[in-house]
C-alpha positions in Angstrom: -19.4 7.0 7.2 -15.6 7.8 6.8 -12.7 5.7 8.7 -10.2 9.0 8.8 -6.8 9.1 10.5 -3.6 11.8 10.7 0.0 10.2 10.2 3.2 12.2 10.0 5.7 11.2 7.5 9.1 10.8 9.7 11.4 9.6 6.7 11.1 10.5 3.2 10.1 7.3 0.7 12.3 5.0 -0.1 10.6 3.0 -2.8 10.7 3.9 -6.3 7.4 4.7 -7.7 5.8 6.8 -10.9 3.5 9.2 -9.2 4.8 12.1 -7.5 2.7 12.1 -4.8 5.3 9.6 -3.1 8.6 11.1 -4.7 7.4 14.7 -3.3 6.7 13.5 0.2 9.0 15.3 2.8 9.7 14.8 6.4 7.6 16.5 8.8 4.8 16.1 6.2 1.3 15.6 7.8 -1.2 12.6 5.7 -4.7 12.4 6.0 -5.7 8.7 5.1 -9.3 8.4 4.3 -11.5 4.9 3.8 -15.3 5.6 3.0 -17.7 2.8 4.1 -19.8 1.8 1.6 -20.5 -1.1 -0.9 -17.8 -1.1 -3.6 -19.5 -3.0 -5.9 -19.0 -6.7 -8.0 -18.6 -8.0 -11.4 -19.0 -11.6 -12.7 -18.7 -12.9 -8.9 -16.0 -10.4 -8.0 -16.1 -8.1 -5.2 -13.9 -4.8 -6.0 -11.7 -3.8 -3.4 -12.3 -0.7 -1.3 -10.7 2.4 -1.7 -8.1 4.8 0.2 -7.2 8.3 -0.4 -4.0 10.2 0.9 -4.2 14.0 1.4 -0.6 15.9 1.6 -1.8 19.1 3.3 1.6 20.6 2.5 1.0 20.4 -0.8 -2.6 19.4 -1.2 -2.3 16.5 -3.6 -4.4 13.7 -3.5 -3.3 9.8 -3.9 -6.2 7.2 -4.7 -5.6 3.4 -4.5 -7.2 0.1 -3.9 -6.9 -1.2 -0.7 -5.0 -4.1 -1.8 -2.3 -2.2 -3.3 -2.1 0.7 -0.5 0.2 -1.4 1.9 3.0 -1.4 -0.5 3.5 2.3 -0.6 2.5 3.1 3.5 5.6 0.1 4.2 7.8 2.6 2.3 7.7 5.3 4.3 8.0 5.6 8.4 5.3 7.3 10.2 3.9 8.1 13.3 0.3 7.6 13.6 -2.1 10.2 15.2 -5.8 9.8 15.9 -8.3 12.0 14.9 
């Protein structure tokens, strides 16, 4: 099963980062944010955390992170959230 939802980026980023997934994002652009539900998997007691991809459909490009680590970049960016 896949958690899917649509967001439209309303300002461009603001943050620095070194992937140019975030630095090419422009307003108006449309997100697909996609969380498939399955085991992720441990090691030595640890669970590993889940993980999120981003689709640009302008542009097609694809970001992968950690769930963990996804806030950082979505709080840099304003949005408006549409359901699927």
């Amino acid at each position: 099963m896949k958690l899917t939802n649509k967001i439209v980026v309303t300002e461009k980023f603001t943050g620095t980062s070194k992937f140019c997934f975030w630095k090419n994002l422009e307003v108006g652009d449309v997100l697909i944010v996609e969380m498939v539900l399955e085991p992720t998997g441990h090691n030595r007691g640890r669970i590993y955390a889940p993980e999120i991809s981003i689709k640009n459909l302008r542009t097609k490009n694809v970001f992968k992170d950690t769930i963990n680590s996804f806030q950082k970049y979505l709080g840099k960016i304003q949005f408006v959230d549409f359901r699927l």
